[in-house]
C-alpha positions in Angstrom: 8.0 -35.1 5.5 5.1 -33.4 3.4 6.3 -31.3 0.7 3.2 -29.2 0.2 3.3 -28.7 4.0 7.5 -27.5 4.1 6.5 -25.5 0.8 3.2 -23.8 2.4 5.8 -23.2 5.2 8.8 -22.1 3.6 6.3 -19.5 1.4 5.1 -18.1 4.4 8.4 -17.4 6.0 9.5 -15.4 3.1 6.0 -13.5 2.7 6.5 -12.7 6.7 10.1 -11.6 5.7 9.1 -9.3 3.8 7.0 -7.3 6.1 10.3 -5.9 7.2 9.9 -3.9 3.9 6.6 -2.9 4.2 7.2 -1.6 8.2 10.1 0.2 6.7 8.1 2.3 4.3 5.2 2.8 6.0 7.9 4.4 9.2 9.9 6.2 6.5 6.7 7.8 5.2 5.2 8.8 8.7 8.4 10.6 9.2 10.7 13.5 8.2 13.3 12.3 5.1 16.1 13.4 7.9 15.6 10.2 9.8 14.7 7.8 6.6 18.4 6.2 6.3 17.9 6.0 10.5 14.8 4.3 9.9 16.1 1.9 7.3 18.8 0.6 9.5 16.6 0.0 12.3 14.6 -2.2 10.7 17.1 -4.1 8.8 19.2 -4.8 12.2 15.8 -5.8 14.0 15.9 -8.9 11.2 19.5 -9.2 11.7 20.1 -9.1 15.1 16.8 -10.7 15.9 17.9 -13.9 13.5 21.1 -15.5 15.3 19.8 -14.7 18.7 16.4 -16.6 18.7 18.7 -19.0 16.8 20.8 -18.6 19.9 18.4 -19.1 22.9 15.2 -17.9 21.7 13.5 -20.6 19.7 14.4 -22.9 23.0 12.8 -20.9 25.4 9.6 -20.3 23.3 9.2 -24.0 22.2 11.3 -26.0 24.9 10.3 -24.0 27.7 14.2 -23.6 28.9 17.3 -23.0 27.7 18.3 -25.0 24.6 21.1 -23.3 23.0 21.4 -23.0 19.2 18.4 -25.8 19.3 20.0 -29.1 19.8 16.8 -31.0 21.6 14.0 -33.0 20.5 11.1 -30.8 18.8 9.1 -33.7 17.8 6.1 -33.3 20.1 5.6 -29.1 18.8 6.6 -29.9 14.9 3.5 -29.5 12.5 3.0 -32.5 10.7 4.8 -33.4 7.7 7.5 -30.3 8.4 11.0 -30.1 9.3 12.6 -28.7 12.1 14.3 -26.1 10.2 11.6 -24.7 8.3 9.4 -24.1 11.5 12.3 -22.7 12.8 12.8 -20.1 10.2 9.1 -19.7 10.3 9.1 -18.6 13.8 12.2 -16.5 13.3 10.2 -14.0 10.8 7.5 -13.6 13.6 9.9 -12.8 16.0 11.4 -10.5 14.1 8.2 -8.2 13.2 7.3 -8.0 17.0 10.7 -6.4 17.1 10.3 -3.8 14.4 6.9 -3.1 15.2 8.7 -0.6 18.5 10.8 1.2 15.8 8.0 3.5 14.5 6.8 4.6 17.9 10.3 5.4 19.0 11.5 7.3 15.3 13.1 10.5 15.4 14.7 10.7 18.6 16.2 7.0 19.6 20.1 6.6 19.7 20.7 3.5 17.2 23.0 1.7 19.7 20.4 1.7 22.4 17.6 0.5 19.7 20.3 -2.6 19.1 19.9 -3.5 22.6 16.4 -3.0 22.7 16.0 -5.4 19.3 18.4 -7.7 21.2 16.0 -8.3 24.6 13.0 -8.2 22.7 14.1 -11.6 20.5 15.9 -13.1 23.1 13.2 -13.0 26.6 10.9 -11.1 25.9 8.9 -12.5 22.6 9.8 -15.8 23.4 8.3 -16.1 27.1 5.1 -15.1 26.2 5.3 -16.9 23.0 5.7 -19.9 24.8 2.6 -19.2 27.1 0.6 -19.0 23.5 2.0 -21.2 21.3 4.6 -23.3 23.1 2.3 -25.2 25.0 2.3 -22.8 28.2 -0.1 -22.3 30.3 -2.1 -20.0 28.7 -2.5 -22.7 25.9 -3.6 -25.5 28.1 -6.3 -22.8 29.3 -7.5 -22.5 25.8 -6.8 -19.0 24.8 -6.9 -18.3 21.3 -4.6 -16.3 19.2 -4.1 -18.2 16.0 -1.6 -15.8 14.3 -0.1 -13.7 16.7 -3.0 -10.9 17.4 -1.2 -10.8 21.1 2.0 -13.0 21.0 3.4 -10.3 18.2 1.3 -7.2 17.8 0.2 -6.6 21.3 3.6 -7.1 22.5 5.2 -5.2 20.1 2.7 -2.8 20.7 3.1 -2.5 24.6 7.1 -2.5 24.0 6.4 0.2 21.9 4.3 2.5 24.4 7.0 2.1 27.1 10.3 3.3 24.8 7.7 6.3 23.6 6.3 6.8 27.0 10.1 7.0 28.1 12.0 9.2 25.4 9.3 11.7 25.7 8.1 13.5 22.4 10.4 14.7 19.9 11.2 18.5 19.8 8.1 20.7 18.9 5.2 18.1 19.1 3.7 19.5 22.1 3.1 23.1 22.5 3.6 24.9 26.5 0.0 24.5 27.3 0.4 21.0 26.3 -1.6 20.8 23.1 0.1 18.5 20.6 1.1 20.1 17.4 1.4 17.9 13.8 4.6 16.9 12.7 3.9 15.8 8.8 6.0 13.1 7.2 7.4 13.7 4.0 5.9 10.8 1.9 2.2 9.6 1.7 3.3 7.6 -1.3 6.0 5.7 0.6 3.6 4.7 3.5 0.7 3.9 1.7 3.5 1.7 -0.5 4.3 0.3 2.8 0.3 -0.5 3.5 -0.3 -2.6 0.6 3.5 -4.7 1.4 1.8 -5.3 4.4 -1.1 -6.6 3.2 0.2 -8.7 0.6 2.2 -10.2 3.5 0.2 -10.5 5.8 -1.7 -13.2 3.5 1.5 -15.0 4.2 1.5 -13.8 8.2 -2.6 -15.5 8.6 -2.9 -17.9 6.2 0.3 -19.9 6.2 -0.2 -20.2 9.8 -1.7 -23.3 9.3 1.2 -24.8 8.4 -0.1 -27.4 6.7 -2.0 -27.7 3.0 -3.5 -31.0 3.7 -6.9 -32.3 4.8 -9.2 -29.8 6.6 -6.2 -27.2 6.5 -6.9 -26.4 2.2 -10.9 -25.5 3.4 -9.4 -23.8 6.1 -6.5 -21.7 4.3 -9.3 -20.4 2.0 -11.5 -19.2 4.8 -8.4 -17.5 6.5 -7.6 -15.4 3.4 -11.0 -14.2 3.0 -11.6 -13.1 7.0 -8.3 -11.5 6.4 -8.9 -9.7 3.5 -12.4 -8.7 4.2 -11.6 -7.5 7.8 -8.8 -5.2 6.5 -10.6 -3.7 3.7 -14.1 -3.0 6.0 -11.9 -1.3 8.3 -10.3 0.7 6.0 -13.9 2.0 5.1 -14.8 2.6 8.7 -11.5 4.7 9.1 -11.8 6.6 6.2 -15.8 7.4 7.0 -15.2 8.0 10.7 -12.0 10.8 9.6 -14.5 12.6 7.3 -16.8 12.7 9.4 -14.8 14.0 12.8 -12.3 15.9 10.5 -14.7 16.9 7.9 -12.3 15.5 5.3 -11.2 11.7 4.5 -7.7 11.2 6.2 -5.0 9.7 4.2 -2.8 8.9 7.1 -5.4 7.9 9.5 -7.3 5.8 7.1 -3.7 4.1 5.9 -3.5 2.8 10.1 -6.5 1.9 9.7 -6.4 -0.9 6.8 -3.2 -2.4 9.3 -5.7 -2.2 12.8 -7.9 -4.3 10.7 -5.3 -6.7 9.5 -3.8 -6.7 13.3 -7.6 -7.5 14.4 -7.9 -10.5 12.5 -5.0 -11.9 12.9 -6.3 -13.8 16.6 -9.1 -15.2 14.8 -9.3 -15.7 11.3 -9.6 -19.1 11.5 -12.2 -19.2 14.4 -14.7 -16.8 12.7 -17.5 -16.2 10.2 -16.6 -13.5 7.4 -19.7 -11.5 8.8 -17.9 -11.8 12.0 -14.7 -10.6 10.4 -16.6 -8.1 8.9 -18.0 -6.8 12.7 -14.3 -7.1 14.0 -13.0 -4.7 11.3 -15.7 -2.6 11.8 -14.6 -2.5 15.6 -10.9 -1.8 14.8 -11.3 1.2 12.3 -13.1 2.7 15.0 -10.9 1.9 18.0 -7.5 2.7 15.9 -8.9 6.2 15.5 -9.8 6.9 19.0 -6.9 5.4 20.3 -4.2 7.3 18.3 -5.9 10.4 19.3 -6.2 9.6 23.0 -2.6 8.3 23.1 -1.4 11.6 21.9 -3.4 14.1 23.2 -4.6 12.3 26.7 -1.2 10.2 27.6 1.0 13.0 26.1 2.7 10.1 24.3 4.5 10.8 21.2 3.8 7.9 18.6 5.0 9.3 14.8 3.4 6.1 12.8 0.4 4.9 15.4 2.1 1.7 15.9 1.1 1.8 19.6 -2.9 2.0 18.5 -2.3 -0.3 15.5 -0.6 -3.0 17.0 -1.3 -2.5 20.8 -4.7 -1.6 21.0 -6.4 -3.3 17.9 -3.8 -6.1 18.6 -5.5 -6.4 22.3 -9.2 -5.8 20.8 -9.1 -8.5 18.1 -8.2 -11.2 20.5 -10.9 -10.1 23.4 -13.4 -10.0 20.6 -12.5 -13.7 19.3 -14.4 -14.7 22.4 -17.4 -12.9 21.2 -16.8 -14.6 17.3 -15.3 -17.2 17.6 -18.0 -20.2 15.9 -17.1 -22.7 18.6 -17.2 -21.4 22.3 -17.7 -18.0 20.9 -20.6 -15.5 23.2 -22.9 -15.5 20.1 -22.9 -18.5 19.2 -23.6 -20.1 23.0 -20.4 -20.5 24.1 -21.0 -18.6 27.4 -18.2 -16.1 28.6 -15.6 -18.4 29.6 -14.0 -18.0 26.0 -14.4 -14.4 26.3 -12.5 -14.7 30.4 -9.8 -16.5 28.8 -8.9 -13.9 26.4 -9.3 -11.1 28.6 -6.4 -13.1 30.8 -4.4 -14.0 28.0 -4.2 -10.7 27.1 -3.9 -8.5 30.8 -0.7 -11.2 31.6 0.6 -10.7 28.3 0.6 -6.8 28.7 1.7 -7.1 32.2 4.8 -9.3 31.0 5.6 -6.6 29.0 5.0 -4.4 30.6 7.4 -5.1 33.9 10.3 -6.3 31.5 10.1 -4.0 29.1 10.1 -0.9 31.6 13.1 -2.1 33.5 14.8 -2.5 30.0 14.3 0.8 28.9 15.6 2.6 32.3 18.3 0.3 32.5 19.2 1.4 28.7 18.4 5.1 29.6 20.5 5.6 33.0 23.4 3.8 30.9 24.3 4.6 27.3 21.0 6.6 27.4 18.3 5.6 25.3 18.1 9.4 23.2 19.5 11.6 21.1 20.6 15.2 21.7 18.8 18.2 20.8 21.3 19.1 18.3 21.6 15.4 16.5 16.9 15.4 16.9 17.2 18.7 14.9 19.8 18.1 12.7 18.2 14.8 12.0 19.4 11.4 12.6 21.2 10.0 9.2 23.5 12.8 9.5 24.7 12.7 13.2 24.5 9.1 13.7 25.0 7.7 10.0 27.4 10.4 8.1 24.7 10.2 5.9 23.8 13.4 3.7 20.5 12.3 2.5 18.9 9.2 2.4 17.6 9.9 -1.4 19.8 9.7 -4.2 21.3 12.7 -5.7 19.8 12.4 -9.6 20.7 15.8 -10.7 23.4 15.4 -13.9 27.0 16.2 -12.2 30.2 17.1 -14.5 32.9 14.3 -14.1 35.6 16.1 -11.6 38.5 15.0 -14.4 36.5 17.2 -17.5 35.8 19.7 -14.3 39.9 20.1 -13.6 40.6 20.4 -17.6 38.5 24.1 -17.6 39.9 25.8 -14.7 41.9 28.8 -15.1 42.9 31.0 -12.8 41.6 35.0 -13.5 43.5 37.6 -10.4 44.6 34.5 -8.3 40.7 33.1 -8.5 40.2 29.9 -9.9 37.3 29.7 -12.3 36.0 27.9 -15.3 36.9 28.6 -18.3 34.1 29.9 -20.9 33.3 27.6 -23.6 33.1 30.0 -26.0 35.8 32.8 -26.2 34.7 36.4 -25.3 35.7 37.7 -29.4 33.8 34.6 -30.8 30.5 35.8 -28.6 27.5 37.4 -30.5 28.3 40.7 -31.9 26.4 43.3 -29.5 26.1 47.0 -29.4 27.6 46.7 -26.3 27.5 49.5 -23.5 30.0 50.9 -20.8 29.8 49.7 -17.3 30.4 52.7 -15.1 28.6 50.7 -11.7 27.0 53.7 -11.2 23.4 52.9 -11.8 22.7 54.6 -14.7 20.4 53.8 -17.2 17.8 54.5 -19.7 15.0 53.8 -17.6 13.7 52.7 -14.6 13.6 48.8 -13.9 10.8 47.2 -11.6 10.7 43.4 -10.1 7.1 42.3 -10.1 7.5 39.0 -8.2 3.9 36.9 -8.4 3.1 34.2 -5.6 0.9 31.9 -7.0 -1.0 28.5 -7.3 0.7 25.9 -9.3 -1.9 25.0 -11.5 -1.9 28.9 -12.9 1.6 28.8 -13.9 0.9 27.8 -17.7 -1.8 30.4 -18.5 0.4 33.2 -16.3 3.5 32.4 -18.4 1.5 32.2 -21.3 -0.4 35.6 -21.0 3.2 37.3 -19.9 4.5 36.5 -23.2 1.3 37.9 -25.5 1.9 40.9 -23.4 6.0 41.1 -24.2 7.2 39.7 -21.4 10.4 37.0 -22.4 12.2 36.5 -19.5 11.3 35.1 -16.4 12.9 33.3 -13.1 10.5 30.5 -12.1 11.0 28.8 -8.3 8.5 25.7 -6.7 8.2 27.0 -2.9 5.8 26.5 -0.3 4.1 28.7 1.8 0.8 30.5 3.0 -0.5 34.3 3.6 -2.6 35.8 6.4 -4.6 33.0 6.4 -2.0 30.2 7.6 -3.1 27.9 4.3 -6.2 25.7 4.0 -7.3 24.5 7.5 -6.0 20.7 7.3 -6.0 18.3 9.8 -3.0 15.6 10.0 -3.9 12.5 11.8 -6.7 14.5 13.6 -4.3 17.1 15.0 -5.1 20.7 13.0 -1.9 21.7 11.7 -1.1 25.2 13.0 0.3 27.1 10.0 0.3 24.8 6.7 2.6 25.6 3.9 1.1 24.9 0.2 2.8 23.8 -3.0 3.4 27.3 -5.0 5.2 28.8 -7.8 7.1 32.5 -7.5 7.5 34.4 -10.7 9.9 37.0 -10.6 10.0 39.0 -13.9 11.6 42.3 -14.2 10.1 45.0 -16.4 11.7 47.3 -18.3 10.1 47.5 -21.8 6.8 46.2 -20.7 4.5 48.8 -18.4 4.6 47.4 -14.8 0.5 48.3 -14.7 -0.2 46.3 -17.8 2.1 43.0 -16.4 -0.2 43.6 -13.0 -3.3 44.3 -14.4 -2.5 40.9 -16.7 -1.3 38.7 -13.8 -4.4 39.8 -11.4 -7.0 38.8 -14.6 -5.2 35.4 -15.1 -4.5 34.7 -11.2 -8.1 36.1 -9.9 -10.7 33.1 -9.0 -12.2 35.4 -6.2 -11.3 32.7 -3.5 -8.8 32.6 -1.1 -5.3 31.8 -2.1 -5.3 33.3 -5.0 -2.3 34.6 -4.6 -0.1 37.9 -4.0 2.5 40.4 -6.4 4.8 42.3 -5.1 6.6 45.2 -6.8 10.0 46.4 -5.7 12.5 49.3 -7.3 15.5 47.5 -9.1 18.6 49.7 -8.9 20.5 47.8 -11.8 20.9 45.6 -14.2 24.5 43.7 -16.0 24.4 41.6 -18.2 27.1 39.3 -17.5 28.0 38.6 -21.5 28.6 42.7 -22.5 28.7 44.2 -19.6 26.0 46.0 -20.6 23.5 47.6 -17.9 20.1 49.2 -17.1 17.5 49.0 -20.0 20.3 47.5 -22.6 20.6 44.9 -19.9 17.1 43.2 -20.1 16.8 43.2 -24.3 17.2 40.9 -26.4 19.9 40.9 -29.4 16.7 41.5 -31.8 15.9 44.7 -29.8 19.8 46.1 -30.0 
């Protein structure tokens, strides 16, 4: 045994591992927070259902080429040197386990949880393993000599193909295509929590490429170095591409789009980042923040195929693109570097019997799931969201607002004409003394009142409040909405679908003026609002009937002063 070999192992297990994380926030963040604790679940039981089952039978098939169960046989021949059986084994289990979770984003929103457990179930058990064992179990597309050093098509492309079939066979989620067929954007609630779940990825996927070695000895430490640097430098040129390809085509940099394309990069590399130049990992990212791009957009406006996260143009396509293009790279029987095309043929095999595999299995899984427990939701539980109606959960986001203790709660209530209420702290004769007024509920009072409610940008709300108080105005009722006028908001694109009506961050004022002259608290608003753009805003003015103040009972004009002005 080799310590620094079962260490460099054992370190890239747990880096792989961790992707779990990362494919759970960047899901969560593509979607709506109604599915997040849905989300969550599915990728935790992809780990933990995937983990006893290629324990089980998988591992046997992939590296034994038969049935071995719980892995009794002789390994010897497939171990890397210097590491033990066990520590390959967990090695492989984290692979297997990220082809499974890669099918969770492109099915969110809509997939009944017991029907994703089988899924995660076949996928670890036959599916991964079969075509593993063609790659990396010494199959036949091995003795061929097609090359996929990390899993470019043994995990992302067949993650990636699963993934197309369970979209293609759910159908979209509720609103994403309109009746002539144009797909509409369905935003997901947190940038921040994807683009949290990019940079996991990455980090990991240092782990995912280099540790593939699985050794730190000899020619592997030169090569360890170059695998971390074709990795990295792929990732971060596609990003670029991406992010220059969205402003171009959507006039503006996409967040979402250029997020994916970071991960196509990372997917692209993964066949050959130890069989190619950096300039050639360079050319390769180039190629996949392009493709990832084009892809997502012909998957969901061509195919009519609802993916929420692009896992089936991440993984699928760039998964398929990176390997085909290792036999244009690739330094030794690579196209450009005299190789001829038989490389290339190989790759283009490897990958079309991969899909195919697939492809068949995958298909009849999903009907056979579909016809019996059914593979979706109903319309109600897809609207309602899927942490409520198939968790119990409320919301998948804790609750931080300060809540009084239920046992001080029960110590104030008394009962006023059989209605339970809480008592006041302070009694009503210990109040402030104020000239107080009789409430007749009539409507009478000393003047008219007016409600001037002001829609308006958030980053006005400091000068507005500050100008309404030079001008007399004290009291106001201050609520963060969203929304947007005859316009329909900014024109925005999201993940190069324009979103149909988009609703912007603002704030609503509502003062109401009793002292103050309405005119003046217009006139002030419109000269602190105005830029002369669109979206500056709107006021509305409305007749107020009444007024009580809850304290005195006092009404109309005595109602909106202060004790100062009594």
């Amino acid at each position: 045994m080799s310590a620094v070999n079962t260490i460099w192992v054992l370190f890239g297990a747990a880096l792989v591992f961790f992707m779990q994380a990362g494919f759970a926030m960047v899901e969560a963040g593509f979607t709506r927070a109604k599915n997040s604790g849905n989300i969550i679940m599915k990728n935790m039981m992809d780990f933990c259902i995937g983990t006893p089952i290629y324990w089980f039978i998988g591992f046997g098939i992939m590296f034994g080429g038969g049935i071995d169960f719980f892995i009794h046989g002789d390994y010897s021949k497939i171990l890397p040197s210097g590491v033990s059986l066990w520590s390959f084994v967990i090695f492989q289990t984290v692979f297997c386990a990220t082809a499974a979770t890669i099918v969770s984003g492109a099915m969110a929103e809509r997939t009944k949880f017991s029907a994703y457990c089988v899924y995660s179930a076949v996928i670890s058990c036959v599916v991964y393993p079969v075509s593993g064992h063609w790659i990396w179990g010494g199959g036949w597309l091995s003795s061929l000599g097609f090359h996929d050093f990390a899993g470019s098509t043994a995990v992302h492309m067949v993650g990636g193909a699963a993934a197309f079939l369970g979209a293609y066979i759910l159908g979209p989620r509720i609103g994403k295509y309109s009746k002539d067929g144009k797909p509409k954007a369905i935003l997901g609630h947190s940038i921040t929590l994807g683009a949290l779940g990019v940079f996991i990825l990455w980090f990991c996927w240092f782990g995912f490429n280099g540790a593939s070695t699985v050794s730190m000895e000899g020619d592997s430490i030169e090569a360890a170095g170059r695998i971390f640097m074709t990795t990295n430098l792929a990732a971060a040129v596609s990003t670029c591409t991406t992010m220059i390809f969205t402003w171009i085509r959507y006039k503006k940099p996409d967040v979402s789009m250029t997020l994916n394309g970071t991960l196509a990069g990372l997917v692209g590399i993964t066949a050959g980042c130890d069989a190619v130049t950096p300039g050639g990992a360079a050319v390769i990212g180039i190629c996949t923040g392009l493709m990832v791009v084009l892809s997502i957009e012909f998957i969901d406006s061509r195919l009519k195929v609802d993916d929420p996260v692009g896992a089936i143009g991440v993984h699928g396509v760039c998964g398929a693109l990176g390997t085909i293009l290792v036999g244009i790279f690739a330094k030794e029987g690579g196209l450009l570097y005299g190789g001829g095309i038989s490389l290339l043929g190989i790759q283009f095999l490897g990958v079309l019997s991969v899909a195919a595999w697939v492809g068949i299995v995958m298909f009849a899984v999903f009907k056979i799931i579909d016809q019996t427990m059914g593979l979706r939701v109903t319309s109600r539980e897809e609207i309602e969201g899927l942490d409520s109606t198939e968790h119990g959960l409320a919301n998948a986001y804790a609750d931080f607002l300060p809540v009084v203790p239920m046992e001080d709660l029960a110590n104030r209530v008394e009962s006023v004409s059989g209605i339970k209420t809480v008592r006041p702290d302070v009694p009503v004769e210990e109040a402030i003394p104020v000239k107080s007024a009789d409430f007749t509920g009539t409507g009478a009072s000393k003047s008219v009142l007016t409600k001037v409610e002001i829609l308006a940008k958030q980053s006005k709300f400091e000068e507005l409040k500050s100008a309404m108080n030079e001008i007399g105005v004290t009291g106001m009722t201050v609520t963060q909405v969203l929304g947007c006028g005859m316009q329909k908001g900014a024109a925005e694109y999201y993940r190069g679908i324009p979103v149909d009506m988009m609703l912007l961050p603002k704030v609503q004022v509502e003062i109401v003026v009793a002292k103050v002259p309405v005119e003046e608290v217009v006139k002030t608003a419109r000269k602190v609002l105005y830029t002369g753009h669109i979206g500056d805003g709107k006021i509305f003015i409305y007749d107020v009937r009444d007024a009580v103040k809850v304290r005195t009972g006092e009404t109309g004009y005595d109602a909106m002063q202060g004790v100062d002005d009594i």
